[in-house]
C-alpha positions as CSV (number, residue, x, y, z in Angstrom):
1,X,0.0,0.0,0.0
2,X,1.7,3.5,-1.1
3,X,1.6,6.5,1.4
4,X,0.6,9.4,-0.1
5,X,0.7,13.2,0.6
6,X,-2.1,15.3,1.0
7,X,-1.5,17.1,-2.3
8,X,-1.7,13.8,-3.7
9,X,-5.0,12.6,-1.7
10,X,-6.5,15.8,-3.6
11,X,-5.3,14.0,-7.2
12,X,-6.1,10.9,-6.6
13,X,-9.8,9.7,-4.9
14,X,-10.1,5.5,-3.6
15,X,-13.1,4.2,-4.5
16,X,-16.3,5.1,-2.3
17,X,-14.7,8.2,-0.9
18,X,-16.8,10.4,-2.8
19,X,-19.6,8.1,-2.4
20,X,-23.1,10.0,-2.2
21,X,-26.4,8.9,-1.7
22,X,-26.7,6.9,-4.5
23,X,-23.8,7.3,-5.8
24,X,-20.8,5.6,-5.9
25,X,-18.6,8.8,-7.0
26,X,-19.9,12.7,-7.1
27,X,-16.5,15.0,-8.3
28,X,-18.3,17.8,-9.1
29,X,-16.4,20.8,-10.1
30,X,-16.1,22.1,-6.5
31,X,-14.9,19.1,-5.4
32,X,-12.4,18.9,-8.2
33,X,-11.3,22.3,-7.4
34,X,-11.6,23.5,-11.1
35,X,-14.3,25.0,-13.4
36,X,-15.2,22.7,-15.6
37,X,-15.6,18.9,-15.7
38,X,-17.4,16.5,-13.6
39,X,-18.2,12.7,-13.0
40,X,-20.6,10.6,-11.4
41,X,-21.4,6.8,-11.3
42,X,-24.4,6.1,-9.9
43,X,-25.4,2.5,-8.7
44,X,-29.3,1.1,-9.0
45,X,-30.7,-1.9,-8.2
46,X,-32.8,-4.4,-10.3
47,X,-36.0,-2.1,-11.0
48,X,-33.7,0.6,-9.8
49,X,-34.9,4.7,-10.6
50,X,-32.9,7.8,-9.7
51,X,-34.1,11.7,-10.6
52,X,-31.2,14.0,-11.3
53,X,-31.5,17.8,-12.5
54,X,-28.0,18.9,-14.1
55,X,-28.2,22.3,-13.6
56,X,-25.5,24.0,-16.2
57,X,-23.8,21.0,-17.2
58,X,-24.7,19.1,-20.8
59,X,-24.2,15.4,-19.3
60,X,-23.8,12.1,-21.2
61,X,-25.2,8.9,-19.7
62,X,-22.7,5.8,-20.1
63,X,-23.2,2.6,-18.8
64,X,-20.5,0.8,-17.6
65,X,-22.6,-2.4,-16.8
66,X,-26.3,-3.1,-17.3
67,X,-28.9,-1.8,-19.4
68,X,-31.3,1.9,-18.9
69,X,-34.2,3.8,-20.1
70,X,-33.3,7.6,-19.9
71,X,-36.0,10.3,-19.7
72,X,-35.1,13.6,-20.4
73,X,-38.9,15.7,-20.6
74,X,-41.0,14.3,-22.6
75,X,-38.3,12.5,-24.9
76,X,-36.8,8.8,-23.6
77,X,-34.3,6.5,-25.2
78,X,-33.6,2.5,-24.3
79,X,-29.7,2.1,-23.8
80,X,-28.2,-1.6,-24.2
81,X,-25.2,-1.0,-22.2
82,X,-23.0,-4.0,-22.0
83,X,-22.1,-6.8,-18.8
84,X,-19.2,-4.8,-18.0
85,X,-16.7,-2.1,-19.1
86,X,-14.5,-4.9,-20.6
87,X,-16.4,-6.3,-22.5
88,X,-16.9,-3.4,-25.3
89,X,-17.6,-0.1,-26.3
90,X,-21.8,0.8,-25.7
91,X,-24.1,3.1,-26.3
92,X,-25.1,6.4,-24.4
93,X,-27.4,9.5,-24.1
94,X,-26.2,13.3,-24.3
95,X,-28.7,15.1,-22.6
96,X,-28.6,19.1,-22.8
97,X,-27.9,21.5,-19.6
98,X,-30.9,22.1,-17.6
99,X,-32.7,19.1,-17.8
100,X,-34.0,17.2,-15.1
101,X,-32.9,12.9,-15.8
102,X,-34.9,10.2,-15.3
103,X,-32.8,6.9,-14.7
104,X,-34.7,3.2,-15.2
105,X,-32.9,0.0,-15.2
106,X,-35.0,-3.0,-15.1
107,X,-31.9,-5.3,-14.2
108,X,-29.8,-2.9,-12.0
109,X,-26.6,-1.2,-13.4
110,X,-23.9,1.1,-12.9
111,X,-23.7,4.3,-15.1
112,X,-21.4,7.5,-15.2
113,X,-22.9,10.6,-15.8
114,X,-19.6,12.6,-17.3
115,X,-20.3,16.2,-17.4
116,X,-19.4,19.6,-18.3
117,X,-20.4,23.2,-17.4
118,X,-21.9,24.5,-20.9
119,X,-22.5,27.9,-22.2
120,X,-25.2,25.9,-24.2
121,X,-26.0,23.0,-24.9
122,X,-27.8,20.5,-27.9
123,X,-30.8,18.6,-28.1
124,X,-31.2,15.2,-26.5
125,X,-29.9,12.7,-28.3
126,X,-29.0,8.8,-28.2
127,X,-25.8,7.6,-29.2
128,X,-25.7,3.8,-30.6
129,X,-22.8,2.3,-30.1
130,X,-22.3,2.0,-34.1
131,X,-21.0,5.9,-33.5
132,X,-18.4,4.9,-31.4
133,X,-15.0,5.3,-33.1
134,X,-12.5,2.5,-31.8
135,X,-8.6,3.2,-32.8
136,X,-5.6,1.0,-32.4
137,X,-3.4,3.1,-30.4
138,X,0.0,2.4,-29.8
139,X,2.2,-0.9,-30.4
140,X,3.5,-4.3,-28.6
141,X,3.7,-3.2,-24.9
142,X,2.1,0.3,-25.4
143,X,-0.9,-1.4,-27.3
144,X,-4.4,-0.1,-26.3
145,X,-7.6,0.1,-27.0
146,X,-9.7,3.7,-27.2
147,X,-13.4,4.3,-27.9
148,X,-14.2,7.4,-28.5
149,X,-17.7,8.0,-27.4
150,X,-18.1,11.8,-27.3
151,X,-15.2,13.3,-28.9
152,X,-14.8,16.3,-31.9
153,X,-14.6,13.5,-34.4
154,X,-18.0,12.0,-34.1
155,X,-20.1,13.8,-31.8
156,X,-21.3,17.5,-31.6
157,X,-21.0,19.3,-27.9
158,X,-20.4,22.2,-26.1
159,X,-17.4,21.6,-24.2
160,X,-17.5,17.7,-23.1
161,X,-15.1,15.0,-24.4
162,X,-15.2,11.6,-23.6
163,X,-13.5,8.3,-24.3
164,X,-12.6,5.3,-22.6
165,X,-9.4,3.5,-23.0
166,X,-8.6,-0.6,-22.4
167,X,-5.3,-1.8,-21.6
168,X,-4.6,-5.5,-21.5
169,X,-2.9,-6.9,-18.6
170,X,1.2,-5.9,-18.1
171,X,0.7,-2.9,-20.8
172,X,1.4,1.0,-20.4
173,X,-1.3,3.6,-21.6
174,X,-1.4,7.3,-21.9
175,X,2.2,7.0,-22.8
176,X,4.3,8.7,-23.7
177,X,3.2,11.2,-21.2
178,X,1.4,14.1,-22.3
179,X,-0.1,17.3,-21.3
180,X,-2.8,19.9,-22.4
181,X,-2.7,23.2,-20.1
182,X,-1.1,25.5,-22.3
183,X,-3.3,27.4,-25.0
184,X,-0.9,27.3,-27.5
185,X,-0.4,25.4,-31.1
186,X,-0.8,22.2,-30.9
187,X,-1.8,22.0,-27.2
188,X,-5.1,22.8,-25.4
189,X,-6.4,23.9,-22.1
190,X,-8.3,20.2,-20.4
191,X,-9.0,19.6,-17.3
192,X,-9.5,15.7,-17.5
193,X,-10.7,13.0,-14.9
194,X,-10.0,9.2,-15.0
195,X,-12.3,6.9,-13.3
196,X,-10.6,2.9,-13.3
197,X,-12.0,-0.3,-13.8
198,X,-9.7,-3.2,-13.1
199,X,-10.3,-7.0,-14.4
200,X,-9.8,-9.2,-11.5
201,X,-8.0,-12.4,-11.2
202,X,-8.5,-16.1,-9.8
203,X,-7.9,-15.0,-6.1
204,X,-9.9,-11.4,-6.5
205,X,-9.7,-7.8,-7.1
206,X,-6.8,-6.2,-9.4
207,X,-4.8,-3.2,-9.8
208,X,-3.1,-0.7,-11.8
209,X,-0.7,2.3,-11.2
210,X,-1.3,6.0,-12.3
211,X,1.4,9.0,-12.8
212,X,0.9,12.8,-12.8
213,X,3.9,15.0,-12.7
214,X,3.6,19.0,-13.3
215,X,6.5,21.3,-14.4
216,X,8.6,23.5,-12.7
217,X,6.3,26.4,-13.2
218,X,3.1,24.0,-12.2
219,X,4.4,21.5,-10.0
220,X,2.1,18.4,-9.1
221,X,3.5,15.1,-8.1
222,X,0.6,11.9,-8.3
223,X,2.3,7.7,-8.4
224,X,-1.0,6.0,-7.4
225,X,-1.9,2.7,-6.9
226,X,-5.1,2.7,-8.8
227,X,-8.3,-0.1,-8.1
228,X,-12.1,-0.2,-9.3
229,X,-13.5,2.8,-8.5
230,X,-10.4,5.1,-7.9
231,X,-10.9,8.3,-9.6
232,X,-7.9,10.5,-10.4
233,X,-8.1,13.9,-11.3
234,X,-5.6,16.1,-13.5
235,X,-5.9,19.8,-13.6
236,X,-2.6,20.5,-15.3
237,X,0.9,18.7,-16.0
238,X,2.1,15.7,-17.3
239,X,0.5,12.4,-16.8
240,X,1.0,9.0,-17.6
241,X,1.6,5.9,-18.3
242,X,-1.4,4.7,-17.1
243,X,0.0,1.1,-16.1
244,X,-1.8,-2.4,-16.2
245,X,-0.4,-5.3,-14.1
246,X,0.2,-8.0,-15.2
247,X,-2.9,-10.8,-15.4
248,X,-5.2,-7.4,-15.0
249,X,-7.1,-5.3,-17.6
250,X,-7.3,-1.9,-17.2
251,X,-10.5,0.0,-17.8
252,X,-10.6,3.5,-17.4
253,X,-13.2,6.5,-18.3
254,X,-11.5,10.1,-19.6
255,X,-13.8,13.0,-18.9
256,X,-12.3,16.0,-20.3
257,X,-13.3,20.4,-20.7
258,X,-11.9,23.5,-20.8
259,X,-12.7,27.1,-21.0
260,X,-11.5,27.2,-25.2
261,X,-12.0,25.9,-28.3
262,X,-13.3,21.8,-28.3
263,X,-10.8,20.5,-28.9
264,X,-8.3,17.5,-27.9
265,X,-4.8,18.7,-28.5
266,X,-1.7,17.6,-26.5
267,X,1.7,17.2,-26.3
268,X,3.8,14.5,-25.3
269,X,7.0,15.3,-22.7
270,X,9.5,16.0,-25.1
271,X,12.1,13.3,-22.8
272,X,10.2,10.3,-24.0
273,X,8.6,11.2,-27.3
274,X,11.0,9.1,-28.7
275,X,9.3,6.3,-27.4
276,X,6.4,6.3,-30.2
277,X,9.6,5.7,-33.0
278,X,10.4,2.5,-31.1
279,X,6.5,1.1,-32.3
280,X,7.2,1.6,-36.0
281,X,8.3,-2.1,-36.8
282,X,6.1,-4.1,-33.7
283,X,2.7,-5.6,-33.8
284,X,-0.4,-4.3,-32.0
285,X,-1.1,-6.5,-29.0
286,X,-3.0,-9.6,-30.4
287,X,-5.5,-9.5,-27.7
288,X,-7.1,-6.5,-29.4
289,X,-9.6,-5.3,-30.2
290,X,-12.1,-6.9,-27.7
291,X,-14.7,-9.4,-29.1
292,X,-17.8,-7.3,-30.4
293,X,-14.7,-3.9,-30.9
294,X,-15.0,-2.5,-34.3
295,X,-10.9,-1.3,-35.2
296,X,-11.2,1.8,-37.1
297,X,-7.0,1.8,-37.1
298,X,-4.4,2.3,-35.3
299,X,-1.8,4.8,-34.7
């Protein structure tokens, strides 16, 4: 078990420590201590129903196990979801700021709500999980597996991003390690949350490790032992690799917004860029992509 400092505690939140009500996890932006991006996993029962009003934040519903109905007014949509955040990308809802949510889930389920303080918003819409883009990212150790469920590319928001990225057992993610807290070319201003999900093994639970490190402008300093539930959040610096052990799969959910332009843009610590020249002649990690993943590429 690692020791960590209270500057760290503030990065890095264990599972159930920001349990609420219903509620698993509630970082809004006050507890965050930013201004802009949010997350919360809420829990139901079999014939489980939870009422939430989102204020100014445009919020979209993803389940990470178990199946919903979503009522937003007078308009409602049926998410599949999927048995578990390992077992592929799903579908989700994008519901507009100001809306009051009505959560149904005739089986029981788990489901984040990742949000963002909007100046606007869209209409309600469902997103089926043929809109997902899945990419290929990285190669042998570094392999990994991203769905990109509410990004620039495919969907239209006001400021929230989000993607979720799989990491077979023993691999690295979000490496090399990268940043976006500058607004400059080629880099944007993201705050950006991770909440983990970590395959077990024969005798239980697993784990990961996460790094954060600032610069010496903006100093931070985050190595965290990482388990199911952890969230850790990033508000500037350099952070990664995201680490798997080995014989565990790593899960986790990116929520990401900033006060400019929607945009990802980041750049990687210029003392191990050269990492990504070491992939060009090694094989993406056979395990992937995960039964029922549709590959898009890989880069």
């Amino acid at each position: 078990m690692t020791t960590e400092t209270p500057s760290q505690r503030r990065l890095h939140h264990p599972a159930h420590s920001l349990a609420r009500g219903a509620f698993e996890t509630w970082l809004d932006t006050d507890t965050a201590g930013w201004s802009f991006a949010s997350l919360r996993v809420l829990s139901l029962g079999p014939d489980g129903s939870h009422t939430f009003d989102n204020a100014d934040e445009e919020i979209l519903v993803v389940p990470l196990s178990g199946a919903a109905s979503v009522t937003c007014g007078t308009s409602r949509v049926e998410l599949t979801g999927r048995s578990g955040p390992l077992s592929g990308p799903t579908d989700s809802t994008y519901v507009p700021p100001g809306s009051r949510i009505e959560l149904h889930s005739p089986g029981g389920g788990r489901f984040a709500l990742a949000g963002a303080r909007a100046n606007g918003g869209h209409p309600f819409a469902y997103l089926p999980v043929e809109t997902v883009e899945v990419e290929l990212r990285g190669r042998g150790a570094c392999s990994r597996e991203v769905h990109n469920i509410c990004m620039p590319v495919n969907t239209d928001c006001d400021r929230l991003m989000v993607c979720e990225v799989v990491t077979p057992g023993g691999n690295w993610s979000s490496y090399p390690p990268h940043k976006h807290d500058e607004d400059r070319p080629g880099e944007s201003v993201l705050e950006e949350i991770y909440y983990f999900e970590v395959g077990a093994g024969p005798s239980g639970a697993g784990f990961a490790y996460q790094r954060v490190y600032g610069t010496p402008q903006r100093p931070v300093d985050l190595l965290a032992e990482v388990r199911s539930g952890d969230v850790v959040v990033v508000p500037h610096g350099w952070h990664g690799p995201s680490m798997a052990a080995v014989g565990y799969d790593l899960y986790y959910l990116n929520v990401m917004a900033g006060p400019g332009e929607r945009a990802w843009h980041a750049c990687d610590d210029p003392d191990h860029a050269w990492v990504r020249e070491t992939w060009e002649h090694q094989e993406v990690d056979a395990r992937l992509p995960l039964p029922g993943s549709r590959s898009v590429g890989s880069r």
